[in-house]
N, C-alpha and C positions, 0 to 999 in steps of 0.2 A: 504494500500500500504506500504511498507516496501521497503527499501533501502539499499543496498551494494557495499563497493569500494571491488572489488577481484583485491588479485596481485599473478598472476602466472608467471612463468618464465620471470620472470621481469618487466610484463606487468600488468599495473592497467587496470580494464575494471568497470564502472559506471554500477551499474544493478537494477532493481526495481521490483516489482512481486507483482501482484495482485491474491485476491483469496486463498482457501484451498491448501494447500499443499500437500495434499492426494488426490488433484482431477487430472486430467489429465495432466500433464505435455506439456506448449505450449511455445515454445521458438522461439520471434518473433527478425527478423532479417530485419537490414533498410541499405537504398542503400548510392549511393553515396553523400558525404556532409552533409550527414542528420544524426544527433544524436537521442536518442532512445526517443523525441519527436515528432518524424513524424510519431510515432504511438500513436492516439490522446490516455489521458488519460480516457476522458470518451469512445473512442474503446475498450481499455483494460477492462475499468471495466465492461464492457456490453459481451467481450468472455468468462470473470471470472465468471460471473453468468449462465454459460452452460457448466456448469461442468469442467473448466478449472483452471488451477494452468500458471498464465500466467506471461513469464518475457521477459520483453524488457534488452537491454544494449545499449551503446553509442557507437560504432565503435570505434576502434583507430583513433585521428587524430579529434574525435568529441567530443562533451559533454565535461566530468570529465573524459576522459578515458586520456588513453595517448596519448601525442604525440610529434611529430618531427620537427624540423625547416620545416620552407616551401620551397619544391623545395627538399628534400631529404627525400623519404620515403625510408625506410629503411628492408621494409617487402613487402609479398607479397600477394594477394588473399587466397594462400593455409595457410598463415597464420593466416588470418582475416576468413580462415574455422575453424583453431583449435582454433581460439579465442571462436567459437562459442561454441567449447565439453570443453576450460575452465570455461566458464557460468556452464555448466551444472555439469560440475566435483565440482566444487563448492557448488552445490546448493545440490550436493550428487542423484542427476540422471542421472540412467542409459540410458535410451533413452525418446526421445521427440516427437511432434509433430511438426513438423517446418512450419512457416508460415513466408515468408520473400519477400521484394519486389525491383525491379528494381536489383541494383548490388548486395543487399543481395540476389537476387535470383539466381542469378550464385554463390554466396561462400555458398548458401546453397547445391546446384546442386553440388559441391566440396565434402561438408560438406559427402553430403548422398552415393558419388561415394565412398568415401576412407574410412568411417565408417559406410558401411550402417547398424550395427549393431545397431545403437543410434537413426536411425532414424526411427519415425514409422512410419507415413506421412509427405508428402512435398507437401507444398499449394507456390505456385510460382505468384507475383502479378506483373504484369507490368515488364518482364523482357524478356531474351532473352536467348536460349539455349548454354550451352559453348561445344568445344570439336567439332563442325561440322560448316559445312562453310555456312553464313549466308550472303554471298557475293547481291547474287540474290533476296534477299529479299528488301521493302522498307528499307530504311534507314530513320534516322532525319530527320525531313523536316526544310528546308530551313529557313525558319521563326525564327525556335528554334535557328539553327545554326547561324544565323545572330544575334540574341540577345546573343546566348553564346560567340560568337567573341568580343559582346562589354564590354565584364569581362575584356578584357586586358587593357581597360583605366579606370578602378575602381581603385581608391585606398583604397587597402582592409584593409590598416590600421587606414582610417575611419569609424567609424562603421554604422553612416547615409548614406552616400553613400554603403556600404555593402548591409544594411536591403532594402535599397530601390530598389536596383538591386535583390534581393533573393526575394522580394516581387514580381516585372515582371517578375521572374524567375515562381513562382507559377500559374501567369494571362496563362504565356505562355505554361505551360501543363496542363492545365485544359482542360475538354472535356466541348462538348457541352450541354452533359445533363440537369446540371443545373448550377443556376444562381451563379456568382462569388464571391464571398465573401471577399473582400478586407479587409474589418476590421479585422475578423477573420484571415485572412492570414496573417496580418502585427502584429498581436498579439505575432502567433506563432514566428516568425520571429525575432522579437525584445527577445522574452524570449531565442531562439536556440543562438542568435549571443552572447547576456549577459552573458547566465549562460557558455557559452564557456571558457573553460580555457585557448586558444587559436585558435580561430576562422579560420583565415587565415588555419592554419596546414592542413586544411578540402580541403583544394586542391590538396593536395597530393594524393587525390584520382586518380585523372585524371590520374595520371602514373603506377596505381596499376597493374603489371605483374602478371603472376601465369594460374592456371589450364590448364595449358598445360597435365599433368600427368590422365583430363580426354578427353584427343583424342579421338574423335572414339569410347566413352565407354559408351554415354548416353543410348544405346537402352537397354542395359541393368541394369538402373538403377533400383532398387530392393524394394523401399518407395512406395505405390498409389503414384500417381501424379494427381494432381486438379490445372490446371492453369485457373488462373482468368485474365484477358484481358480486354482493354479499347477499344472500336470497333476504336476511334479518339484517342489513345494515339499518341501522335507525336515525342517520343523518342525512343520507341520500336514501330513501327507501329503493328498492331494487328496479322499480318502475321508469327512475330515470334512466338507469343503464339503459332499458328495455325502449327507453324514446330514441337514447343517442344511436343506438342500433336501426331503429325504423327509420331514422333520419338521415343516417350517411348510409349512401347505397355500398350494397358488398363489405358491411360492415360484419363483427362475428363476436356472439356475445358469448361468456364462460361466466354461467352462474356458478357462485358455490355457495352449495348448500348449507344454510344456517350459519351461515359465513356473517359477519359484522362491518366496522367501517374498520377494518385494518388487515395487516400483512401477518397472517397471523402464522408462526411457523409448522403447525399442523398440514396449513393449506397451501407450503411453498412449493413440494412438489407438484402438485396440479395448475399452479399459478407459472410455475417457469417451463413448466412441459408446453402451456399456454402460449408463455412469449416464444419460445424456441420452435412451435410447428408454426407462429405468424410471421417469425422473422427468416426460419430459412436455419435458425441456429444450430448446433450439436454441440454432443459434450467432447472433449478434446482429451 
């Protein structure tokens, strides 16, 4: 694994890459609050042995990248997509495979509408279609939104009370599939809040505007599209997968069953058997 701070147009971005550099070019992108952690390290090294040149980053706002007082973000989704082509401008590749989940899956949906020159697949995980109205569909269920409500009496400038709230945040979108893993979870948790440069900033997501500029343009999105779906996610309910599929033509949806809003290591094997029969990939 190898490490690098990029600073592009004034913007530091935390990035890391596993694997040959001459193998497949996979540039994984992570959603809201979550820095480039919430794609497990041993996930990465198990895509990089199937033929992949694989690199995570932190989001602005998470990790080592940059970020901004809390309560002023300062940018927008269409920016946190070119964040994505300064990864790859950096790293000196021309186009990728993109595999990204929950809101990285809308700035990837961005990324592949305004450059679809760079992108060469789009694997879309637990997320929801931008640019069409998604009014009619399930929404969050109630449960989640009741616990996200009780973020507003945390104070997030203790970090036990943080980790311990981001930890019920975990309990609370986990699918049924399999069994919970609490320890694991509060592992991750404790390392994302720490190695933060400023933790709190990671809020500024919530008010992140942008893609507007792709209205009305996903049915012609131009990358394969392979969305992967949680049958029980309860932030994106499973329905949106099931829209972004009826809406890009030759699209290929992979429910898993009782599956939740995350990467859960139960369901890596069927999720990278996933990315590797839509990219073309093998194990090496």
């Amino acid at each position: 694994m190898s490490e690098r701070i990029i600073i592009a147009d004034g913007v530091e971005i935390a990035t890391q890459a596993f694997g040959d550099p001459s193998h497949q070019p996979t540039l994984l992108i992570m959603g809201a609050m979550a820095s480039m952690l919430w794609w497990p390290e041993a996930f990465c090294r198990r895509l990089a042995t199937h033929g992949r040149y694989v690199i995570r980053y932190d989001n602005r706002d998470t990790g080592l990248s940059t970020f901004y007082e809390p309560g002023s973000s300062p940018y927008t989704m269409n920016d946190m997509a070119e964040d994505a082509m300064r990864v790859l401008d950096a790293y000196g590749i021309d186009s990728a495979h993109l595999i990204a989940m929950s809101l990285g899956g809308m700035i990837a949906q961005i990324t592949a509408l305004a450059d679809p020159a760079r992108v060469k697949t789009l694997t879309l995980i637990s997320t929801t279609p931008i640019g069409i109205d998604t009014s009619a569909l399930p929404q969050t269920s109630d449960s989640y939104m009741e616990h996200a409500a009780a973020g507003e009496s945390i104070d997030w400038t203790d970090d036990a009370q943080v980790i311990d709230f981001i930890v019920k945040d975990t309990q609370m979108i986990a699918g049924t599939a399999h069994p919970y893993d609490e320890a694991s979870a509060r592992d991750l948790v404790e390392h994302d809040v720490k190695r933060a440069k400023n933790f709190i900033s990671a809020t500024n997501h919530f008010m992140l505007k942008g893609g507007d500029a792709g209205k009305n343009k996903l049915s012609g999105l131009a990358a394969p599209l392979l969305i992967i779906h949680g049958t029980a996610d309860p932030i994106f309910p499973v329905e949106h997968g099931e829209l972004l599929a009826e809406t890009v033509e030759g699209a290929k949806l992979l429910r898993l069953k009782d599956g939740g809003h995350e990467i859960h290591p139960g369901d890596w094997d069927e999720i990278i058997a996933g990315i590797d029969a839509h990219t073309g990939a093998r194990r090496r």
